[in-house]
N, C-alpha and C positions, 0 to 999 in steps of 0.2 A: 504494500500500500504506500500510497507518496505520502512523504513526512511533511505532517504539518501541526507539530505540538505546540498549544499553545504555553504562554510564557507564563511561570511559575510564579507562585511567590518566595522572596532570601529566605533562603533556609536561616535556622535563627540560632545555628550553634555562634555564641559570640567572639570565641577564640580559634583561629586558625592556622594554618600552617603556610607560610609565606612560598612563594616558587621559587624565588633566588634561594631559600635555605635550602630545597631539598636538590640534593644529587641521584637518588633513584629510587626509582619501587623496586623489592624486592620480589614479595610473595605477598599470597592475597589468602583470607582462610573467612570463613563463616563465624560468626561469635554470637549467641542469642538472638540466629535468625537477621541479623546485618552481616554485611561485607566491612572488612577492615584489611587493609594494608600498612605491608612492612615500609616503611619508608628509609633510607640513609642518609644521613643530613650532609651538609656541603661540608667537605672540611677544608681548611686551608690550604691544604698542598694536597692536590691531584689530580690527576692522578701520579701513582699509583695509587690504589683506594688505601686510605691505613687502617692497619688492623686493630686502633681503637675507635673507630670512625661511630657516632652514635646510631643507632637503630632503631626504631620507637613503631609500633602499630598505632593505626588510626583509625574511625570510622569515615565515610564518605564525606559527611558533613563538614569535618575538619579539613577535606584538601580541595574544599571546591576552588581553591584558587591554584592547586596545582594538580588538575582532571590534564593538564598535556602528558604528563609522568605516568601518571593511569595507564593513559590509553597509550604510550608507548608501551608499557609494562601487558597489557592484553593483548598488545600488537604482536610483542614476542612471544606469548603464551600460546596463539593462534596460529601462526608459524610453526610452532612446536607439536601441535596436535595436542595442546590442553595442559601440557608438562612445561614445569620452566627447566630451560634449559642449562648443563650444566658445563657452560663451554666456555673456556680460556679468555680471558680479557687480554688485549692486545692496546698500547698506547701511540697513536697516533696525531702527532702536531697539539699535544695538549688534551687530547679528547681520547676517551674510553671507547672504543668500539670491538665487537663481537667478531670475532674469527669471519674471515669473509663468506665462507661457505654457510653462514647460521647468521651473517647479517638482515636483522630486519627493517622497518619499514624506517627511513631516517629522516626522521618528526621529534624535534626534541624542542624547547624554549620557549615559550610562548605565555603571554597575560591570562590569568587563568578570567573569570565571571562570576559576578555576583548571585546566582540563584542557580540551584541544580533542577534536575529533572524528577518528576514525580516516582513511586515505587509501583503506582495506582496503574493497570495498565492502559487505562481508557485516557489517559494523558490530564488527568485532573489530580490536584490532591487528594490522598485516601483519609479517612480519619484516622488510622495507623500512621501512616507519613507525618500528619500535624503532630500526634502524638509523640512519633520519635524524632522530629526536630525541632522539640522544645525542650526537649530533655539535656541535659549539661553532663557529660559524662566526669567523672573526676580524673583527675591524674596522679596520680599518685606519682612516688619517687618511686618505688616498687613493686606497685600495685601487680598482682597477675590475676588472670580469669581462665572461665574453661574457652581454651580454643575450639577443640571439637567433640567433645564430650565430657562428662564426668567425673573421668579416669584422669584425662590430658591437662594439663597446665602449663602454661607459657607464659614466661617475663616479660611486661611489657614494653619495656624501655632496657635498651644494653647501653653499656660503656659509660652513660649519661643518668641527667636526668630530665623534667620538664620544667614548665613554669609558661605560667598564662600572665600576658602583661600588655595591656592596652589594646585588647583584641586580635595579640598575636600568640603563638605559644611557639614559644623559644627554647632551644635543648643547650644546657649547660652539659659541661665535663666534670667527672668526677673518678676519682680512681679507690675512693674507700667502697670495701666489700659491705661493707653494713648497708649502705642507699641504692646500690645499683649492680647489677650481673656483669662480669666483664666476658669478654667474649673476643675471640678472633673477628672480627667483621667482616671479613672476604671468606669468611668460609659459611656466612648468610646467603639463601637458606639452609638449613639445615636438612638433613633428608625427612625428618619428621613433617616440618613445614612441607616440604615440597610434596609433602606424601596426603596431606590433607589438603592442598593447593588443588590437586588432580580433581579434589568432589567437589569443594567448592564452586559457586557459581559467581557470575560477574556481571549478572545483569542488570543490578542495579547501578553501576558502575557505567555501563552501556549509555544507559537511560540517560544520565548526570549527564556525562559524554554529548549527545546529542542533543540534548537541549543547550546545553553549551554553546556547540556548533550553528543549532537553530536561530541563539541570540545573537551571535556575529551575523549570519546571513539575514536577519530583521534590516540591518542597516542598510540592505544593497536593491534595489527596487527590480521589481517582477524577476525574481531568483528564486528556486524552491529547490528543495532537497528530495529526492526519492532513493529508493533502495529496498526493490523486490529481492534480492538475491539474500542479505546477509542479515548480520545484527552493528557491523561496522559503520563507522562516521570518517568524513573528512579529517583531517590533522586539523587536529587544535594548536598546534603552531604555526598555522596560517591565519594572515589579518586581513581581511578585506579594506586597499585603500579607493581614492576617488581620483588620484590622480601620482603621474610620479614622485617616488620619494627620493631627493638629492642629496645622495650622502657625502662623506668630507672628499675633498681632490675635483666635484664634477660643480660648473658654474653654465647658467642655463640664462640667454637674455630676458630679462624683465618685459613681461606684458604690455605695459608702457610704453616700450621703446619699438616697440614691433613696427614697421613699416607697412603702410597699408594703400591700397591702391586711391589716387584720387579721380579729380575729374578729369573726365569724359563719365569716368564712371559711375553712378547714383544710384538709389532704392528703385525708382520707377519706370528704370529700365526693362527691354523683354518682357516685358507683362506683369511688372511689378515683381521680375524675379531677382532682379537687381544686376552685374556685370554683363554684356554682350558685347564687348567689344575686346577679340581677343587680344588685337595689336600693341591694345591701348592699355588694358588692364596692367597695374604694373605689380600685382600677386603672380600673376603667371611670367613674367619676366622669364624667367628661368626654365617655364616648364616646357614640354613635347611640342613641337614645330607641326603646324598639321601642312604638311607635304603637299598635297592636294589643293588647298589653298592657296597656297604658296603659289605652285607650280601653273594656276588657272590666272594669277594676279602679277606676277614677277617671274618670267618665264627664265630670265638672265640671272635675277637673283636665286632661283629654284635651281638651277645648275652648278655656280657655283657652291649652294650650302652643298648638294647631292658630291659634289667633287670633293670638297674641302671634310665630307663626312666619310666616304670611304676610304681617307689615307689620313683619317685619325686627326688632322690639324684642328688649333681649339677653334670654335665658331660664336661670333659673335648672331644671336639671334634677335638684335633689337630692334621691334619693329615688325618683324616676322609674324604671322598669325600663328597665336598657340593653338592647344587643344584643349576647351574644358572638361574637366576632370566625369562629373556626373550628368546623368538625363536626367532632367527636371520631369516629374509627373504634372499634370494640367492644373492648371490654376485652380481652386476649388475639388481638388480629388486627390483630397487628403489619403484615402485608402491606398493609394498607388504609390509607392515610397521611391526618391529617389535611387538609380542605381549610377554603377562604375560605367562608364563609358566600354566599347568592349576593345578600345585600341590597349587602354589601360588596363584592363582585365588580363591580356594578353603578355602586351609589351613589358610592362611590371616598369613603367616610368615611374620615375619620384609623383606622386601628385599634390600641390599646390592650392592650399585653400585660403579663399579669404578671413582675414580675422576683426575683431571688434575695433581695430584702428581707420578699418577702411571705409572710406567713402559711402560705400553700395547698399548699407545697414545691413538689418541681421536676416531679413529673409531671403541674400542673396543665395542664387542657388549653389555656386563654389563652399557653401559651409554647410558639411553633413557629420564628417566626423568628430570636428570639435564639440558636436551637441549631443553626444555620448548618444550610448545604444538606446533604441526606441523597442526592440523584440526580445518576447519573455524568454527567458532559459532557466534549462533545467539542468542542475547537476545530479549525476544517477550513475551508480554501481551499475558496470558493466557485467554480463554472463559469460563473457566469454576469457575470463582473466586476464582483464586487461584497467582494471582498478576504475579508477575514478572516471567517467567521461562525461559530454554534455552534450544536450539537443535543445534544437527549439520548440517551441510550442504551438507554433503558427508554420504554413508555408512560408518558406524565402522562394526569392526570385532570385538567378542567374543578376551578377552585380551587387546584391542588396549590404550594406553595411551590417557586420552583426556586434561586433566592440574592439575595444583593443587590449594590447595587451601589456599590464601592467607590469611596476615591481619597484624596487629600487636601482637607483641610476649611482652606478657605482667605475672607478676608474679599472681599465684594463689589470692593474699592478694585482688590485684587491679583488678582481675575477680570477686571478691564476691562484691564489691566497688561497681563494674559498674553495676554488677549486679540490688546489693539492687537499687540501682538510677531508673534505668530504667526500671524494672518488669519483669514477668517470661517470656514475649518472647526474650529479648535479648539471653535465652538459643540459639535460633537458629543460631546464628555468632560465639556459643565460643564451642571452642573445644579442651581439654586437653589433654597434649602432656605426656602422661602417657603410650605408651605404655611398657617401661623396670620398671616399677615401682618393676617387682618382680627380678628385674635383678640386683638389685643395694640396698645395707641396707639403703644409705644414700637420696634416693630418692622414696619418698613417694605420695601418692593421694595429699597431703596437700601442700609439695613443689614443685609439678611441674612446669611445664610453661604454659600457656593457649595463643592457638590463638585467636583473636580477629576480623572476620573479616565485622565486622557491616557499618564500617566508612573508612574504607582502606582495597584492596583486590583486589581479580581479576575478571573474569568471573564466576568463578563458585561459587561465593555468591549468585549467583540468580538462584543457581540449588533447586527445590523443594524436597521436604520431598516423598516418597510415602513407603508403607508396602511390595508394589511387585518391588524393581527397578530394573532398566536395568544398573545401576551401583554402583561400590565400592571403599570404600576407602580404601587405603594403605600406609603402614610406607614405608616411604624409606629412607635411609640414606649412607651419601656420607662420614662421617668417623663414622668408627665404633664405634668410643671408646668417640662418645659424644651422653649420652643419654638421653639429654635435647631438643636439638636443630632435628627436624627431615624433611624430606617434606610430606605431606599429598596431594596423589596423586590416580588420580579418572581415573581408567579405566573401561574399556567396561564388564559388565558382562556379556555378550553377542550380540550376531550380531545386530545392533540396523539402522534399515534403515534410510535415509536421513529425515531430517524432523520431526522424533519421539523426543518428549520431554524424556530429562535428567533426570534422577534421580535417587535419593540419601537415604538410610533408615537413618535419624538424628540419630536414636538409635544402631545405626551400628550393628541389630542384624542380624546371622545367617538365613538361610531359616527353615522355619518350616511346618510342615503338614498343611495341610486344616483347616482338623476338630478341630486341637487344638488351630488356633487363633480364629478360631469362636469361641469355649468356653473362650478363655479369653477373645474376645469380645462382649461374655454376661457379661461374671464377672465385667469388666469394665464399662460398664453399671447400672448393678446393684450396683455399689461400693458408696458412696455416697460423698468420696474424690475424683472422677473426676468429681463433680459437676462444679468445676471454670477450669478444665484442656478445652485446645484450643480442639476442635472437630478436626477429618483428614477430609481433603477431596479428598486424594487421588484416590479413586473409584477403588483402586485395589479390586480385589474378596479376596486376603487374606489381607485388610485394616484390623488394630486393632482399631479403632471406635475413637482413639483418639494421637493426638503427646504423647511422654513423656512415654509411658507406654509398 
C-alpha cells in the first residue's frame, strides 16, 4: 500500500540520547514487550573502537533523535538474514567500515526528528502507545532487567554510567566495580545478545523509521513514499534541500548581478509570451545558432560560420539567430506544458534561460526550469533489486521538464576526498559541473565544481541508472557568463506513461546501435578489469553488462 502516515504527536520521553554522542547500534533485544537497543557512545579517539568504550541499552523513545543509527543497525541485520553479523572491523581514512564483502547499505549521519511513529498499526496512536510514552523509565547506575525472560539478566549500562541533564542523557566514565560492569567493548554483542537479537522483532523500530522519513518528505511538495515490496525506508541520512548547497572553496555569482536580456525584448511580446526575437535576445547570446535561419537570411554569413565550425576555429555568433530553448503551449492551455525543443532534446546544447533581471518578465517562455518541477513523483521500492526508484504520477510528454538534480556544490579536491573515504559507489551522487571546460582556458577537468548529491538533494537522487532510458540530462543556465555554477535538469526523452519508472544513463552516453553494445558487452565481459566493476541490472535489451563503462 502507498505510504501515507499521518504525523504523530512528540513522543514525551523528556530525556534523550543526542546523534553526535552515539557511534553505533549494536544489538536490539525485546524487554517487557518494547524494542531496546544496545547503543556505543562516541569516544574520543576512533577508531579503533576502545575497549572501554560505554555501552548503555535504550528504549525507542530515547533515540528518536538518532532512528539514522537504527536503521543503519537493521540495515545490516537484513543483509545478514536477521543475524548481526560477526565480521572484522577494518579502518579506513578515519571511519569504521565492515569487510567489503559484508559491507552494507552506506547511510550513516544525519538530524534525527522530533516525533516517532505510532506502534498502532492503522497509523494513529494506540492507547498503549500514549501509555508507554508517558512513562519515564529510570536509569539507574546499574540498574538490570529481564532481557528475555525470567531466567536472563543483563547490565544495562557497561564501562559507564548515565545521567539525565536538560533533556539530554549523557554517559559519564567510570572504572569503580561497585557502579558499573566493565567489559571489553569490541567484543559487544555478546553471543547471548546476539542469540536473542535473532527473535527479537524490529518493527516498531521500522514504524519510528518511516515516519521519520515521512516528516522530511512533508517538506517537498507532491512527493509520496510507496513500498509494496518491503518493510524498509529511504536513508535517514538524507535531507531534502530547495536548492544548491555551496560549500567552502565553491563561489557562485549573486542573483543580482545576473545579466539579463533588455530591449527589443519585453512581456508582450509573441502573444504575451515575452522574448521573440532571437538575434536580439541577449540571454541567448551564447546559445545554439539555428543554421536554417541563418542560412535562409545570410547566405555569406551561413558559410563562413559552417567553414569556421568544421575546422574547430572559435566563432563569434553575435547577431546570429539563436535557437529557443522550449515550445511554448497556446496561450490559455495551461494543461499542455511547455516542452524541450527537439534540436535540444537531441543535440544536448547548453540551454539558456531567461532570468528575473531580464527585461521580458516572468511569463516569458525561455523560463521553465528555474520555476522548479510542476509533476507529482513518487518514490517507491523497486521489485526487481534495484532499491530505491521513482515514477511519475501523470503522463509526461516526449520534452517535458520533470526537476533537477540536487546536492551540495563542493570543489573537485573535496570530491576525490569523499570519494577515496567512501569507495567507488559514491561515483553514483557526484557529478561534475564541466560542461564549458572547453569554453574557458582557465577552467579545467581538475578545477571544476562537483555536485554532490549522496546526503543533501532532491527527488531525483533516487532516479536509477539504466543503458535504454526514458530520460536526460541537461545544462541549463540562468547567467550566461558563469560557467561554474549551472542547473542539471532531467527531462522527458520521451512520452513516458503514468506509472513507468524514471530513468537516467549515469554515463550520460548518446544512443547507440544494437549490435555495437552487445559487442562491447562481450568485450566487457571478457575484460578482466570489470572483475570488481558493480554488475547493471537495468534489463534494458541495449544494457552494457555493467555501470561505469
Amino acid at each position: 500500500m502507498a505510504v501515507n502516515a499521518p504525523l504523530l504527536p512528540n513522543a514525551r520521553a523528556t530525556y534523550r540520547v543526542r546523534a553526535v554522542d552515539v557511534s553505533k547500534v549494536l544489538c536490539h533485544r525485546q524487554r517487557n514487550g518494547q524494542e531496546e537497543y544496545l547503543v556505543r557512545w562516541q569516544a574520543l579517539k576512533e577508531p579503533p573502537v576502545p575497549p572501554r568504550a560505554i555501552c548503555s541499552w535504550h528504549p525507542l523513545k530515547e533515540l528518536i533523535l538518532c532512528l539514522h543509527h537504527v536503521q543503519s543497525y537493521i540495515e545490516q541485520l537484513h543483509d545478514h538474514g536477521g543475524t548481526i553479523a560477526d565480521s572484522r572491523s577494518i579502518t579506513v581514512a578515519g571511519a569504521e567500515y565492515l569487510s567489503p564483502n559484508e559491507l552494507p547499505n552506506r547511510k550513516r549521519k544525519a538530524p534525527g526528528l522530533s516525533a516517532p511513529l505510532s506502534n498502532g498499526d492503522s497509523g494513529s496512536l494506540t492507547p498503549q502507545d500514549s501509555a508507554s510514552f508517558s512513562r519515564e523509565p529510570s536509569l539507574g547506575i546499574t540498574s538490570s532487567s529481564d532481557a528475555s525472560g525470567p531466567t536472563r539478566q543483563a547490565t544495562e549500562v557497561y564501562n559507564g554510567f548515565l545521567q539525565r541533564r536538560e533533556g539530554k542523557i549523557i554517559a559519564k566514565k567510570s572504572k569503580d566495580p561497585n557502579i558499573t560492569k566493565i567489559v571489553n567493548a569490541t567484543k559487544l554483542p555478546t553471543p547471548e545478545m546476539r542469540e536473542a537479537a535473532s527473535t527479537a522483532p524490529v518493527s516498531t523500530a521500522e514504524r519510528f523509521i518511516r515516519e521519520a522519513f515521512l516528516q522530511k518528505l512533508r517538506t517537498v511538495p507532491k512527493v509520496r513514499l510507496e513500498n509494496h515490496v518491503d518493510t524498509s525506508t529511504p536513508s535517514l541520512d538524507f535531507t531534502f534541500i530547495r536548492e544548491f548547497e555551496l560549500r567552502h572553496g565553491v563561489h557562485r555569482a549573486p542573483t543580482e548581478v545576473n545579466l539579463g536580456c533588455q530591449k527589443p525584448c519585453r512581456p508582450n511580446m509573441g502573444q504575451y509570451m515575452g522574448c521573440e526575437y532571437t538575434k536580439l535576445c541577449g540571454c541567448l547570446e551564447y546559445a545554439a545558432v539555428d543554421e536554417l535561419a541563418l542560412e535562409s537570411k545570410d547566405a555569406d554569413g551561413y558559410h563562413a560560420y559552417v567553414h569556421a565550425k568544421q575546422n574547430g576555429y572559435v566563432i563569434d555568433t553575435t547577431g546570429m539567430p539563436k535557437r529557443f530553448p522550449y515550445r511554448k503551449s497556446k496561450v490559455g492551455d495551461e494543461k499542455v506544458p511547455s516542452t524541450l525543443q527537439p534540436f535540444y532534446l537531441e543535440e544536448r546544447h547548453p540551454i539558456y534561460e531567461c532570468n528575473s533581471n531580464c527585461n521580458c518578465g516572468p511569463v516569458c517562455k525561455s523560463r521553465v526550469v528555474q520555476k522548479g518541477r510542476k509533476v507529482p513523483l513518487v518514490i517507491f521500492k523497486t521489485p526487481n533489486n534495484r532499491g530505491w526508484g521513482v515514477y511519475c504520477a501523470e503522463d509526461l510528454i516526449r520534452g517535458e521538464f520533470i526537476d533537477t538534480y540536487l546536492g551540495e556544490v563542493i570543489t573537485n579536491e573535496e570530491a576525490d576526498l569523499r570519494e577515496s573515504k567512501t569507495g567507488k559507489d559514491k561515483a553514483s551522487y557526484l557529478y561534475s559541473l564541466d560542461k564549458f571546460v572547453d569554453d574557458d582556458d582557465t577552467l579545467t577537468e581538475e578545477n571544476c565544481y562537483v555536485v554532490d548529491g549522496q546526503y543533501m538533494g532532491g527527488v531525483t537522487r533516487f532516479l536509477n541508472h539504466s543503458c535504454e532510458p526514458n530520460c536526460r540530462q541537461y545544462t541549463v543556465s540562468y547567467n550566461k557568463h558563469d560557467l561554474r555554477v549551472y542547473d542539471l535538469a532531467f527531462f522527458a526523452y520521451q512520452d513516458i506513461p503514468a506509472g513507468t519508472e524514471l530513468t537516467f544513463d549515469y554515463m550520460d552516453k548518446d544512443e547507440e546501435e544494437e549490435e555495437d553494445v552487445l559487442r562491447q558487452r562481450e568485450e566487457a565481459a571478457r575484460n578482466p578489469q570489470n572483475e570488481d566493476k558493480k554488475p547493471c541490472n537495468c534489463g534494458a535489451r541495449k544494457c552494457r553488462g555493467y555501470l561505469w563503462v
